[in-house]
C-alpha positions in Angstrom: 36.6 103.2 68.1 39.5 104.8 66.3 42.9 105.5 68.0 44.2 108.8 67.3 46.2 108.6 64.9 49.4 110.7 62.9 49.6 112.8 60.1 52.7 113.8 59.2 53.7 116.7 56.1 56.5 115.0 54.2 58.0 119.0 52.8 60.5 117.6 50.4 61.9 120.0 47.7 60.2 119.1 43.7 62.6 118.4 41.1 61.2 118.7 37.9 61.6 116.5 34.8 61.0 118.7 32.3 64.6 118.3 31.3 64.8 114.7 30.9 65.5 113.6 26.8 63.2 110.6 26.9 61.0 108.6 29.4 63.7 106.7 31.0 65.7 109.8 31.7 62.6 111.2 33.4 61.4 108.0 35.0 65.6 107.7 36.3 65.1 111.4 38.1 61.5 109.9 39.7 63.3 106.9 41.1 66.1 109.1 42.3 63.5 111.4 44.4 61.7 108.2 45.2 65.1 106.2 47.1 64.9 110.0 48.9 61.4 109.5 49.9 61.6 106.1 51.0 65.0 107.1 53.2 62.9 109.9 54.9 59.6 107.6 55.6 61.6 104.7 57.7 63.7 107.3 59.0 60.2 109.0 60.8 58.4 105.6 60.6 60.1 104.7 63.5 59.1 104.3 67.0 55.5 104.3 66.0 55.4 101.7 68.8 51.7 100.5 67.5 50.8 104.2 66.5 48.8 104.4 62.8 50.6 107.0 60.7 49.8 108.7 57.3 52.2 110.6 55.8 51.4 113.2 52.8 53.8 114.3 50.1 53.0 118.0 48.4 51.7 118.0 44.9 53.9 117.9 41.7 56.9 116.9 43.9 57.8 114.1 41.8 57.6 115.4 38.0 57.0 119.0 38.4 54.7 120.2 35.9 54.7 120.6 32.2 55.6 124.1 31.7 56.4 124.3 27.8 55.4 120.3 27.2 52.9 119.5 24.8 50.2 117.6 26.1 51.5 114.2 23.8 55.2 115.1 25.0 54.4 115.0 28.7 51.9 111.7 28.5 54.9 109.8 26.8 58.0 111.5 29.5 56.4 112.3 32.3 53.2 110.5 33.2 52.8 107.8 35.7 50.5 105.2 35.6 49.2 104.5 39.3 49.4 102.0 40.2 52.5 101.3 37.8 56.7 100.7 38.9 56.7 103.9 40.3 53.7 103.8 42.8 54.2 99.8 43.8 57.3 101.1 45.3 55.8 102.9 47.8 52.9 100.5 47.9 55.5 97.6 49.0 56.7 100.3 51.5 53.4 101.0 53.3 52.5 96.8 53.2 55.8 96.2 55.1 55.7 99.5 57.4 52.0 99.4 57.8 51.7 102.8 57.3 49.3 105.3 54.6 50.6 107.2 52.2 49.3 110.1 50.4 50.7 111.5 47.4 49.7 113.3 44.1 51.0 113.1 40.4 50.3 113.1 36.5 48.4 110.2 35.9 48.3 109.1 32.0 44.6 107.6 33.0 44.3 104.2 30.5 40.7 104.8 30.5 41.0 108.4 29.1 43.6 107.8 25.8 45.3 111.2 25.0 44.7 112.8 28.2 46.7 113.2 31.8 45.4 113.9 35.0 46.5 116.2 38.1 45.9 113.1 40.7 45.6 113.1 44.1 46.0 109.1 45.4 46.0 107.0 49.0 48.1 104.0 49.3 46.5 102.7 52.5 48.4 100.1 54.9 48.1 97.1 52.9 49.6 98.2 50.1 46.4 99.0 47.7 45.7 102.4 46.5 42.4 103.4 47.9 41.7 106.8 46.3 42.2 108.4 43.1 41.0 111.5 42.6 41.2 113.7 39.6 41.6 117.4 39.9 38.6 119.5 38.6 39.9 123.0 38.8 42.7 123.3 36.9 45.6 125.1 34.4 48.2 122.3 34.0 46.1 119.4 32.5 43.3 118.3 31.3 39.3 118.8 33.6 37.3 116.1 34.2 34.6 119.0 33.7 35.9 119.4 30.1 33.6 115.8 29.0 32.1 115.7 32.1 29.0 114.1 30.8 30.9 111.4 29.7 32.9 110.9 33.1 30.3 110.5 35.4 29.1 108.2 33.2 31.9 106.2 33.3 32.7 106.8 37.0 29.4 108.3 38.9 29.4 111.3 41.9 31.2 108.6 44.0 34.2 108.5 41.9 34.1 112.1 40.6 34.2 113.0 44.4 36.0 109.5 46.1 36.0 108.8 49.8 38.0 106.1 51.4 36.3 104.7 54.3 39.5 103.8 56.2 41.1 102.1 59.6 41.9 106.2 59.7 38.2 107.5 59.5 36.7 108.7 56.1 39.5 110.3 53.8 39.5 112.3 50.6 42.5 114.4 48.7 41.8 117.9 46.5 45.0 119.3 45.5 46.5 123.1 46.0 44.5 125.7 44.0 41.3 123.8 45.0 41.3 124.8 48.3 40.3 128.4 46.9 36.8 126.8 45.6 34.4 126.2 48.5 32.3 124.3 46.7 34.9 121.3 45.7 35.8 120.4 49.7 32.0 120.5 50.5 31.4 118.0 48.0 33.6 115.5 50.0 31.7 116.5 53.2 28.6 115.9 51.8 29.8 112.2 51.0 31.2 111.8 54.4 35.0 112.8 54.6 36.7 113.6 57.9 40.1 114.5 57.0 40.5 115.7 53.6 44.8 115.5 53.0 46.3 118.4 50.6 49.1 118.0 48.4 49.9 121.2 47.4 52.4 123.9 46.3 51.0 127.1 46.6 53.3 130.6 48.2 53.6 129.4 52.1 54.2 131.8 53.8 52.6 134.8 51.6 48.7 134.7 52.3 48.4 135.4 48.5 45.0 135.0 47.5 43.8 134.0 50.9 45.5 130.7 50.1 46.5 130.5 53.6 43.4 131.5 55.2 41.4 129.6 52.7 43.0 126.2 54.2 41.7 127.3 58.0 37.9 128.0 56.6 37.8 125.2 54.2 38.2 122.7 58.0 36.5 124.9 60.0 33.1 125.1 58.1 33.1 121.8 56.7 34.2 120.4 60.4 37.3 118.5 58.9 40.7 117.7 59.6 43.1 119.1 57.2 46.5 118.3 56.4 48.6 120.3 53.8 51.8 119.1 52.6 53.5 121.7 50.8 56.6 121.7 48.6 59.6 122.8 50.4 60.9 124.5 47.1 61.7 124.0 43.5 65.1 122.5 42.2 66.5 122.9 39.3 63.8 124.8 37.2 62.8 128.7 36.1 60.9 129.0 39.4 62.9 130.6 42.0 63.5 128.0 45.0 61.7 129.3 47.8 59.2 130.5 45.4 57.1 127.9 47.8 58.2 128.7 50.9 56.9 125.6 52.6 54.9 126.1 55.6 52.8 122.8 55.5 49.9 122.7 57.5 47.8 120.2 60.2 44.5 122.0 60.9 41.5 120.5 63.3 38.0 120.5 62.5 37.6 123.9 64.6 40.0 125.7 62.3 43.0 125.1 64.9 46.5 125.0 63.5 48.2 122.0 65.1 50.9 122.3 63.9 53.0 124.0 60.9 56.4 123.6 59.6 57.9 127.3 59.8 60.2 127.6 56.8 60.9 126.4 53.4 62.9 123.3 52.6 63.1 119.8 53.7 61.3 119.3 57.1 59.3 116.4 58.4 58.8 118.3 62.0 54.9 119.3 60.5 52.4 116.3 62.4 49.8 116.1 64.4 47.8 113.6 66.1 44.2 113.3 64.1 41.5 112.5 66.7 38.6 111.4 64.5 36.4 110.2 67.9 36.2 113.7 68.6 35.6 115.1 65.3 32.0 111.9 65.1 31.5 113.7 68.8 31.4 117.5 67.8 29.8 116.5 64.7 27.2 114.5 66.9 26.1 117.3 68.9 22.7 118.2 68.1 23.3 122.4 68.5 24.5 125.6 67.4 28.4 124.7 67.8 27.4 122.2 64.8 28.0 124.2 62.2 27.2 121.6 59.5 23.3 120.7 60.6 22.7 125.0 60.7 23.6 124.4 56.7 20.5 125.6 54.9 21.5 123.8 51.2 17.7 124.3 49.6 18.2 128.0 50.1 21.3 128.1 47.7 20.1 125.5 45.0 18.4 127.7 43.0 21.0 130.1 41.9 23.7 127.6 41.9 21.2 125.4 38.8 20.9 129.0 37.2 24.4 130.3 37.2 27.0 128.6 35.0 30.8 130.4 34.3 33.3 128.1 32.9 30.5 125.7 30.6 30.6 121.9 31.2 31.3 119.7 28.1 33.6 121.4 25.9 35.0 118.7 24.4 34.1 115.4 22.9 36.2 113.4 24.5 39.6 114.0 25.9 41.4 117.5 26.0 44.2 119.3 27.0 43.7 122.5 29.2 46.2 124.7 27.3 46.2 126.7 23.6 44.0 128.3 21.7 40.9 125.1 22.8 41.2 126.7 26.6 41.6 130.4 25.6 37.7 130.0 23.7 36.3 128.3 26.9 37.7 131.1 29.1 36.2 133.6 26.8 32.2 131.5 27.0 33.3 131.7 30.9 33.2 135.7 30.6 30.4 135.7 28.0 28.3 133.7 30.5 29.7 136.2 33.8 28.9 139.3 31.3 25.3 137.8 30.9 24.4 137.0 35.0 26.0 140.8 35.6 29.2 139.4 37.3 31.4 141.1 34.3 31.3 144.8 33.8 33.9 145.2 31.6 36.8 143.0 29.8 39.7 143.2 28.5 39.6 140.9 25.2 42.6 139.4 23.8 
């Protein structure tokens, strides 16, 4: 049996480093938001009084993203390696407070030379980081999908889609802008997650598109929890400070916002207890209120194997999503929509 447990959003503001001369400059603002992080775990760490707690962070908080950097620029300045100084921080933190901690960064990946990733990882309660995942959709770094071949390879379905099988229940991570593809939280289902945690820094409290509503449908037909930690504004950049206006998330399996934190800014007052015994009970039940064994998966096969927008394997090995390599995949992407009758008409650069 699992104990219910606590999610908490940690809606902290993102500093970026795009500023920073050199890596220690940029690695000196990381610690700086880190000795705040820290502060603000103990600080709602305690009076757990035996209570398991998890505690998510909202993506980019800690480097911002590269705007302007050139993919070599940004590996050198701004990348972490995970684990690495940075991460075993936090690592020691959750060993000695026995606590999880979810969190998401740019990860210069040794295994992929020249390349970063937008990565989603789980420092569970003894310290070891039990989930890396890599985002597939994405603008701000390099795909996975861009040698995809190549990765699952290298790291099979399991570690394209990872799952941590937890004291917590089953968890996986998928970062903002994925929540708007269906297809990328169903994957975790299918391998077994329960609560799939968010890092994210999307509008807040502007439903733009159907962000917001996206988060409540991506739990509610998969039967997950979700939690969504978003950025309680940008510091110190071109974007406008309450550009993300906050309003982190905890959503139940039935689509049910537990609770939300109702403004931008700092605020730790978004958790909610995370019942996974319930969720294996209405998952269990063999009728119509499961909405996952009404799923009919052979139906949709076939058009999923014949459709294909954005192509797979684009690049030999490593690449960075940006320039003119990325504007000649988008325009294959519409060549390929143009062909299966999903693109009319287009406006060509």
């Amino acid at each position: 049996m699992i104990r219910p447990w606590m999610a908490t959003c940690m809606q902290v503001y993102t500093h970026p480093v795009n500023t920073a001369p050199d890596r220690a400059a940029a690695m000196a603002m990381i610690d700086q938001r880190l000795d705040r992080w820290i502060h603000l775990i103990k600080s709602r760490a305690r009076g757990a009084d035996g209570l398991k707690q998890l505690f998510l962070f909202p993506e980019f908080a800690l480097q911002g993203y590269p705007l302007g950097d050139k993919a070599e620029a940004w590996i050198e300045k701004a990348c972490l390696d995970i684990p690495g100084p940075q991460t075993e921080r936090l690592q020691k933190l959750a060993q000695e407070l026995k606590v999880f901690i979810g969190l998401n960064a740019y990860w210069r990946d040794p295994d992929w030379k020249g390349n970063f990733f937008n990565t989603s990882f789980l420092i569970d309660d003894t310290g070891d980081i039990v989930l890396k995942y890599r985002r597939i959709n994405t603008a701000q770094a390099g795909s996975p999908h861009d040698f995809w071949d190549r990765y699952l390879d290298k790291v099979g379905i399991e570690g394209a889609f990872p799952v941590a099988k937890t004291v917590l229940g089953n968890i996986a991570m998928m970062p903002c802008g994925e929540i708007m593809y269906p297809e990328a939280s169903r994957m975790f289902m299918f391998r077994g997650a329960e609560v799939l945690l968010h890092p994210t820094s999307d509008f807040g409290a502007w439903d733009n598109h159907a962000w917001m509503s996206a988060k409540k449908v991506r739990a509610a037909e998969n039967m997950m929890y979700l939690v969504s930690a978003n950025t309680g504004g940008f510091r110190d950049t071109g974007t406008p400070d309450s550009e993300c206006a906050g309003n982190s998330q905890v959503i139940d399996w039935d689509g049910r916002v537990l609770a939300q934190a109702s403004s931008p800014g700092e605020c730790l007052r978004c958790y909610a207890l995370i019942d996974i015994e319930q969720l294996r009970f209405a998952r269990g039940i063999p009728t119509p209120l499961n909405r996952l064994i009404r799923n009919r998966i052979e139906v949709y096969r076939p058009l999923y194997n014949a459709v294909s927008f954005l192509p797979a394997n684009t690049s030999d090995g490593p690449k960075q999503n940006d320039g003119p390599g990325v504007r000649s995949v988008w325009k294959q992407a519409f060549a390929n929509m143009e062909r299966q009758g999903i693109v009319v008409t287009r406006l060509d650069e």
